[in-house]
C-alpha positions as CSV (number, residue, x, y, z in Angstrom):
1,X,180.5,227.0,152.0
2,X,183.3,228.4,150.3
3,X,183.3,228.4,146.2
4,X,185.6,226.1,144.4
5,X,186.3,227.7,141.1
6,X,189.3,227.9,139.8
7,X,191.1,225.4,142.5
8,X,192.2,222.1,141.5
9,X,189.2,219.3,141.7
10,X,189.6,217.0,144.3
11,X,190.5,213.2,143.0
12,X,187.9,210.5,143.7
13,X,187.5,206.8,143.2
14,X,183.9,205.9,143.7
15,X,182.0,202.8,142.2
16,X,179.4,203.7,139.8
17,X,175.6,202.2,139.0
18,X,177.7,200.5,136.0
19,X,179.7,198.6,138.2
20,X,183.0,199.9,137.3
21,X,185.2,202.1,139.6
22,X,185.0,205.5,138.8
23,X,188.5,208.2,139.3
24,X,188.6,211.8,138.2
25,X,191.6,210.4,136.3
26,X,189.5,208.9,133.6
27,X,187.8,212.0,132.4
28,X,190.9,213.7,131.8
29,X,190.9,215.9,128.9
30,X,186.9,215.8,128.9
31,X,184.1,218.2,131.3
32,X,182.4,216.7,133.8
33,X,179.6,217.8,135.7
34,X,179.4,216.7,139.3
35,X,176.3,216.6,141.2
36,X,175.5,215.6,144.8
37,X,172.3,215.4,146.0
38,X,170.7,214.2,149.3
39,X,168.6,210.5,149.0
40,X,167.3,208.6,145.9
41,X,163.6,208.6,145.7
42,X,162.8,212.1,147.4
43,X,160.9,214.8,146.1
44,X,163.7,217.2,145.6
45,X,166.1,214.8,144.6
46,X,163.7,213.2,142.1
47,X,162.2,216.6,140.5
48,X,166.7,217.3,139.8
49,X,167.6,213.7,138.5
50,X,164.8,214.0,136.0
51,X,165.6,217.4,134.6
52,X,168.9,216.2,134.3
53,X,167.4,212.8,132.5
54,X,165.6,215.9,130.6
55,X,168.6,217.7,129.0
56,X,171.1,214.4,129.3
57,X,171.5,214.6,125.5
58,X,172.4,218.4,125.4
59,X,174.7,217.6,127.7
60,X,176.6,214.8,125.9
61,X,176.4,217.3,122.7
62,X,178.3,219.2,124.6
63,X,180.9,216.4,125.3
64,X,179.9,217.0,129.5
65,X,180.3,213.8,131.6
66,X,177.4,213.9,134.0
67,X,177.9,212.0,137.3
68,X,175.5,212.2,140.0
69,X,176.7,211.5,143.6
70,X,174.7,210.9,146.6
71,X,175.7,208.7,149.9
72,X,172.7,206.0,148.4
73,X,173.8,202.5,148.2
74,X,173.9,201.1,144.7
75,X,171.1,198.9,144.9
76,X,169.5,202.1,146.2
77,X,170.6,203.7,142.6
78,X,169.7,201.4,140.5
79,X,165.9,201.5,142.0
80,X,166.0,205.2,141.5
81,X,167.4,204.8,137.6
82,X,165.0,202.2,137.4
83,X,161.8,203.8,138.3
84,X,162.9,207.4,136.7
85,X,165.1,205.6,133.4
86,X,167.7,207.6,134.2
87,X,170.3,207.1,131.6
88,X,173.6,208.6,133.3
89,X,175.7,206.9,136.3
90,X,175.2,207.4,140.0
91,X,178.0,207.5,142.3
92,X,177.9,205.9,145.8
93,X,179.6,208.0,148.4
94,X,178.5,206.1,151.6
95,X,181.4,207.5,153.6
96,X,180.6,211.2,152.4
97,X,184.4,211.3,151.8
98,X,184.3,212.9,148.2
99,X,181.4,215.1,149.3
100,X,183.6,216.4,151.9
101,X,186.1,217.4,149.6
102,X,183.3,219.2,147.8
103,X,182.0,220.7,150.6
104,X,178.8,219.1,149.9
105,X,178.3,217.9,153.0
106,X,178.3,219.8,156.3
107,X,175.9,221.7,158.1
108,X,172.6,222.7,156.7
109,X,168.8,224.0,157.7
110,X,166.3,221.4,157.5
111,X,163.1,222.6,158.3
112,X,164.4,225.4,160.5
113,X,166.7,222.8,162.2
114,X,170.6,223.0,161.6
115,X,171.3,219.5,160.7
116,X,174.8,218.0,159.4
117,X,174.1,215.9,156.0
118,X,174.3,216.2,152.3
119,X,174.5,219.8,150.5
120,X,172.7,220.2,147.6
121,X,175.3,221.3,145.1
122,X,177.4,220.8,141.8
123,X,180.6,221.4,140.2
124,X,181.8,221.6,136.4
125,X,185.2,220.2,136.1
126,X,187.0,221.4,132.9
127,X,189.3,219.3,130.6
128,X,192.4,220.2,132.9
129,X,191.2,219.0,135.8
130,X,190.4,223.1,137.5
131,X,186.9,223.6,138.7
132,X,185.2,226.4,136.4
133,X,182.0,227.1,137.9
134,X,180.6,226.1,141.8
135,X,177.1,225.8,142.5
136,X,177.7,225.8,146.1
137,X,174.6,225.3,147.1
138,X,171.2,224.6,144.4
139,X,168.3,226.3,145.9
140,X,165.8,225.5,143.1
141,X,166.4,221.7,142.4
142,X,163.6,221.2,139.3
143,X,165.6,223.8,137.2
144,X,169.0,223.9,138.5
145,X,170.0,221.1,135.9
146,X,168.7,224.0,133.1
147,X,171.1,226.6,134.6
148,X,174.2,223.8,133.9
149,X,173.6,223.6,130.8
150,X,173.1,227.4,130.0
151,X,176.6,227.9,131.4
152,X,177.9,224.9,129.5
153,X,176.3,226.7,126.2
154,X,178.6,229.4,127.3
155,X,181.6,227.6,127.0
C-alpha cells in the first residue's frame, strides 16, 4: 500500500455509533485521527480500541477527533462500545467504500493465506484537510494507539 501523506484526504459520509452522519467536512479546521480496523470483538481489534479508550483524553487535549472505522454494523458497534466503554464514535463502512479510498482494504496475509479484507491502518488528517502522517499498515495493534499520540505530541 502506497503512503498517503501529504495528498488531500479523501471525503466520506458514514453514519456514526451516535447516530448522526458523519463528512470529513465537519472537522474542518480541527485534526482527526482515522482508524480502520478489521471486526468488533476480536482480539486484535479489541487490545487497539482499548488503548485508544486508554489515551482518549490525551487525545482530546490535543484537540484530535478520533474516529474509528470498521465495515461492523452499528448494532455491532454499539456491543463492542458497550462491553469495552468506549467513549469515541465508530464508523460503519459496510461497503468498504471509504476504506478503499484509504487503502485500508485490499489484499493481505492471514495466517500465511493472501486474503482480500480490511487493512489494519490509520491516518491523521490535519486542520486543512492534507493527510500528515500514514500508518499504512499497524503491525503492533495494543501500542499502535501510543505511537498516535507521540506524533500528535510532536505537532
Amino acid at each position: 500500500m502506497e503512503n498517503l501523506e501529504g495528498r488531500k484526504a479523501a471525503g466520506f459520509e458514514l453514519e456514526g455509533t451516535d447516530r448522526q452522519m458523519h463528512r470529513l467536512d465537519d472537522y474542518a479546521g480541527k485534526t482527526v485521527v482515522l482508524y480502520f480496523y478489521p471486526k468488533d470483538n476480536t482480539a486484535g481489534c479489541t487490545k487497539e480500541a482499548c488503548s485508544f479508550r486508554d489515551v482518549h483524553a490525551d487525545l482530546l487535549q490535543r484537540e484530535a477527533v478520533l474516529l474509528g472505522v470498521s465495515r461492523d454494523s452499528l448494532a455491532s458497534h454499539d456491543r463492542f462500545i458497550d462491553r469495552f466503554d468506549l467513549p469515541f464514535v465508530l464508523l460503519s463502512d459496510p461497503d468498504g467504500r471509504t476504506m478503499r479510498a484509504y487503502g485500508a482494504f485490499g489484499e493481505k496475509k492471514m495466517y500465511g493465506k493472501t486474503v482480500m479484507g480490511t487493512i489494519r491502518s490509520t491516518v491523521v488528517i490535519g486542520p486543512d484537510g492534507t493527510i500528515i502522517k500514514h500508518w499504512p499498515r499497524v503491525k503492533k495493534a495494543e501500542t499502535h494507539p501510543q505511537e498516535v499520540l507521540a506524533y500528535l505530541r510532536g505537532l
